[in-house]
N, C-alpha and C positions, 0 to 999 in steps of 0.2 A: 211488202218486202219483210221478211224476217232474218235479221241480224242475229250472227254468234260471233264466239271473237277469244281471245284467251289475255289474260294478266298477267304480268307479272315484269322482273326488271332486272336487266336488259332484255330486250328482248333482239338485237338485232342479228340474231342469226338461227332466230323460232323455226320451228319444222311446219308446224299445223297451219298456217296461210299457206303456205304451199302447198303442202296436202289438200287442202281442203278445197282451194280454187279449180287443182285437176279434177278431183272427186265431183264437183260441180258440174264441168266441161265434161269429163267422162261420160258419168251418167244422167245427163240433159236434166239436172236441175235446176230449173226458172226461180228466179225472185226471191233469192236467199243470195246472203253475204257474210265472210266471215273475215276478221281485222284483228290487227294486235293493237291492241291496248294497254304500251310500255306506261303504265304506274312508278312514280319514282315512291309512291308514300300509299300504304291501305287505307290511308285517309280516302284517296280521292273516289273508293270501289263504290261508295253509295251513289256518288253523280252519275255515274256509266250508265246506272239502272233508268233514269230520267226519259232516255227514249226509248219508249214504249214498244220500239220493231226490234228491242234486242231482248233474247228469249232465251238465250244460251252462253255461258263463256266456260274456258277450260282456266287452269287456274296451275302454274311453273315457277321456279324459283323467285323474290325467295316467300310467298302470301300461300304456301297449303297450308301452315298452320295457322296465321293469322286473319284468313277468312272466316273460320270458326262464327266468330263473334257477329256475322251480318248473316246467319242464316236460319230461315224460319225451322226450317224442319233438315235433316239428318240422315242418312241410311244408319243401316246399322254397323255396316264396315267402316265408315265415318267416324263414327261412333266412337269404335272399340279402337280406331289409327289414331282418332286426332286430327286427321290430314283430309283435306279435300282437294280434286282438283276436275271436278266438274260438276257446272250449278245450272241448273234446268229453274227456270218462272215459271210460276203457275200462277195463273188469276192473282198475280202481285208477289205472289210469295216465291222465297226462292230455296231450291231445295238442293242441298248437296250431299252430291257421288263420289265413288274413289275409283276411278278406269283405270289409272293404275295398275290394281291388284291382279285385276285379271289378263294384262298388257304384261307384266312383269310373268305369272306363272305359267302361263303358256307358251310363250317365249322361253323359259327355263326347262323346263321339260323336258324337252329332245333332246338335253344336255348332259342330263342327269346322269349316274351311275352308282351302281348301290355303294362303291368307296366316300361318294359324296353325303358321308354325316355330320360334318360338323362345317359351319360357315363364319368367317368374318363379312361384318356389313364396312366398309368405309366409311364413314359418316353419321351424323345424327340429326340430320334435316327428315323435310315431307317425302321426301322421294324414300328415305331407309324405314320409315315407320310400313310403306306398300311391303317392301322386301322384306319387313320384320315380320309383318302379318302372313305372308305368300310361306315363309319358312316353318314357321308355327303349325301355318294348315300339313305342310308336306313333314312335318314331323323331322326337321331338322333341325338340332342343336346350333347356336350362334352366338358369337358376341359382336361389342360391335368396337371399332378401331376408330380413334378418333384424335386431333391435337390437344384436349382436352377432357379432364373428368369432371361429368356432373355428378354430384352429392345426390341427385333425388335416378338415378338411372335405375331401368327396372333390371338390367341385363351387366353382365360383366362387362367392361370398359377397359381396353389396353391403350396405350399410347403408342405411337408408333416406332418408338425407339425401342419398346419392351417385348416384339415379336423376336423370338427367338426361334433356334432349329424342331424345339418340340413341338411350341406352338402351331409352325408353319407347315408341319407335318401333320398336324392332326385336322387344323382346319382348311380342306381342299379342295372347299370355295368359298372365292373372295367375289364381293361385288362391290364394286366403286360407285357410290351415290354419289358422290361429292362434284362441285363443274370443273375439277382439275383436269388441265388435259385441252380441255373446251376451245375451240378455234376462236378465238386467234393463239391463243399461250397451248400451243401444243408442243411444243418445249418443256411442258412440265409433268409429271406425276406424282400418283401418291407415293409415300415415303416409305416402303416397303422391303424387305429382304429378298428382292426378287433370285439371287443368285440361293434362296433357300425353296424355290418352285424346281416342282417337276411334271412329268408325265401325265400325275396324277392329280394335279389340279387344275381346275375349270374357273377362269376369268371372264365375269361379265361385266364391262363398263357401260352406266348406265346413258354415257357420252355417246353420240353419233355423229359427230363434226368434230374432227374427221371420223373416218370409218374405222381405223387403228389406229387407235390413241397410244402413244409412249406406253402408258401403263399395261395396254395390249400386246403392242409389239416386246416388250421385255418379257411377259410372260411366254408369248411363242416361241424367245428367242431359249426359254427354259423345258421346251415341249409341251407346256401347259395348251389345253381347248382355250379357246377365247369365241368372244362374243360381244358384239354391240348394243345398244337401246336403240337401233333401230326399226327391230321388229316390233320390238315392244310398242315405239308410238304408234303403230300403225296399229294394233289390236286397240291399244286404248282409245285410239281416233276413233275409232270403229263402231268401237261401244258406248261412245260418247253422241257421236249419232243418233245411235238406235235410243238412248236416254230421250236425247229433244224430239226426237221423233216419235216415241210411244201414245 
């Protein structure tokens, strides 16, 4: 039996056990299993490793950056985010990935329009370091929006009382890292000037429970594109496979 499984906390409303058990049934994979493994503390990630049939876990709010520190070896994408959120064993060692990245750009893509040059990120967790990198490669300008400024940020930092009509005009795309929104509190969103969206901007929440998140719906209700993180986990699932599987 080979065990995978993902981390992090809460976990009670994870996508990847679902995915993952179809994926199985689907296509007639024997003697693999995969579990969530709600961690209330990074403390507990060494014990996980103990049985020896688990060879894979993915890694979600809030331990991609603080996995960092139990890992043998590194990608390079790793590397250069900070962030991991997929760790393949090897002969003891454990090595971490970022599926993300490529979950996140391919999913963006078909979205795209050449008006779409400049980006705000929501947030400054693991999930905006993928977005932050995905943007870089596509040669798009960003800052990132946040309730707070860090002293050490490599990137411009607004608060979110400080978006203004220029601002919101010029950057027209916004992506929500943050789990506002997230089922059960879908009652809520980020704190944004949505009555300063239009046409021309393109909303991707990286939430997919529900499927139109408030932050969503406000933006459609302004003509803005919108978009889920549901496509996304399903490339990152995908590739996170093919990682334990190589």
């Amino acid at each position: 039996m080979r065990k995978y499984g993902l981390i992090g906390y809460p976990l009670t409303h994870s996508f990847s056990e679902g995915y993952f058990a179809n994926k199985f049934v689907q296509e007639n994979i024997a003697n693999v299993q995969y579990a969530n493994y709600p961690i209330d503390s990074i403390q507990k990630f060494k014990a996980l490793w103990e049985d020896d049939t688990l060879v894979g876990l993915n890694i979600t709010i809030p331990y991609k950056k603080e996995v960092l520190v139990y890992l043998d070896e590194m990608s390079q994408v790793v590397r250069e985010m900070q962030a991991c959120n997929c760790i393949k064993k090897v002969n003891g060692r454990l090595i971490g990935y970022n599926t993300d990245v490529i979950g996140f750009q391919k999913s963006l893509e078909p979205f795209l329009k050449p008006h779409h040059q400049k980006a705000f990120i929501l947030g400054t967790g693991g999930a905006a370091a993928a977005v932050e990198y995905v943007l870089t490669k596509l040669g798009i300008q960003y800052a990132f929006v946040s309730r707070n400024k860090s002293p050490n940020a490599s990137h411009q930092t607004y608060l979110y009382h400080e978006l203004d009509a220029t601002l919101m005009g010029a950057h027209t795309l916004i992506i929500n890292t943050t789990p506002v929104g997230t089922f059960p509190n879908h009652a809520a969103s980020p704190a944004i000037p949505y009555e300063l969206l239009s046409a021309q901007h393109h909303l991707y929440d990286l939430v997919y429970n529900p499927s139109e998140t408030l932050f969503l719906q406000k933006g459609k209700s302004q003509g803005a594109t919108i978009q889920n993180g549901l496509h996304m986990l399903h490339l990152q699932a995908e590739e996170s496979w093919k990682i334990w599987n190589e």
